[in-house]
N, C-alpha and C positions, 0 to 999 in steps of 0.2 A: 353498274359502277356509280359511284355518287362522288361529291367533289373529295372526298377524303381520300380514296385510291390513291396507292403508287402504280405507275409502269413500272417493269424493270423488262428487258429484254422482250418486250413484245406484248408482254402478260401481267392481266391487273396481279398484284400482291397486296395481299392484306396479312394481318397478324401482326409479327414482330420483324418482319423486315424491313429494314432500314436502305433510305438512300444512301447514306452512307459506307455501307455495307456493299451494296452493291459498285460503288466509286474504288473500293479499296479490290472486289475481286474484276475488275476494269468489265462492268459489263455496261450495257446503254441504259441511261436512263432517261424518259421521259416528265418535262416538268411542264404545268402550261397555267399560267398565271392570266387573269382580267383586270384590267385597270378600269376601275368602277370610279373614279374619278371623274366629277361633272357631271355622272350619267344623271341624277334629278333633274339638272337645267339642260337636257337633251333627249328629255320624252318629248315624241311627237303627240300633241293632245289628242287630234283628230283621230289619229291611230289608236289612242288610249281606247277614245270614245268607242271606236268601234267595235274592239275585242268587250269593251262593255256592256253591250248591246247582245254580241255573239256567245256571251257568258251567262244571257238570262237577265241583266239588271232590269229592273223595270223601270218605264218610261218617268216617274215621277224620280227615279233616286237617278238616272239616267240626268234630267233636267238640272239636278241638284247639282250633281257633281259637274256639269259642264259651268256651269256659275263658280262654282268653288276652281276652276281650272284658268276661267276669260277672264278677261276685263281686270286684272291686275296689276299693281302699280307697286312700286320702290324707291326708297331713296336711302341715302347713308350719311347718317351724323360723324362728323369726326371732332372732337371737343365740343365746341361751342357751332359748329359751323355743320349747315346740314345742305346737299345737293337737292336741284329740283329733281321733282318726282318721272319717273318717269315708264312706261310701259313696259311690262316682262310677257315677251310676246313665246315665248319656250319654257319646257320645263313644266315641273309642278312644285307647289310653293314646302319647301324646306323646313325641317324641326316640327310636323305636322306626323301624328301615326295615319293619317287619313294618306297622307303623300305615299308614304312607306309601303299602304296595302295597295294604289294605286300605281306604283311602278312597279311591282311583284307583279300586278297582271301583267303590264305592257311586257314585263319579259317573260311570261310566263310562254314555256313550249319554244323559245328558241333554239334550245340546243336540239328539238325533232326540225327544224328549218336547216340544220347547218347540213352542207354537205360532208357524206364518210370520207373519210381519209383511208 
């Protein structure tokens, strides 16, 4: 199954059947939705680190990327006026493609961790 499937009545469908379809001849349908909201500023780095480590990275890009991960700082201008800086101790930094391929590991293989229903 991959995230496209419909349930209907127990059983993945694919093709041309519609949830819809299935609501009008009243049978059950399955929907299950993720709220990926915040999830960049709620990778654990340490865990990042590790599955990094367990994926083969080498010790040099391994070193690399934990630099690109620590020791990071933020602030926010709003007109004229900007807040002190302050430390971003979560997450990994945002509008970066390096972040994007770096939180695809950290979830990488959760849906084999979840227990079957």
């Amino acid at each position: 199954m991959t995230t496209n499937d419909t349930i209907i009545d127990g059983e993945p469908v694919t093709g041309k059947a519609k949830v819809e379809d299935a609501f009008q001849e009243k049978k059950k349908v399955l929907a299950v939705f993720f709220d990926l909201s915040k999830t960049f500023d709620r990778v654990w780095k340490d865990g990042l680190l590790f599955k990094l480590l367990q994926i083969g990275v080498t010790v040099k890009l391994h070193k690399w990327i934990k630099g690109y991960l620590f020791h990071r700082t933020a602030k926010v201008k709003l007109d004229n006026t900007r807040s002190q800086q302050v430390k971003v101790r979560d997450g990994v930094p945002q509008g970066r493609v390096m972040s994007l391929t770096l939180f695809l590991v950290y979830i990488n293989g959760l849906v084999f961790n979840l227990p079957r229903c």
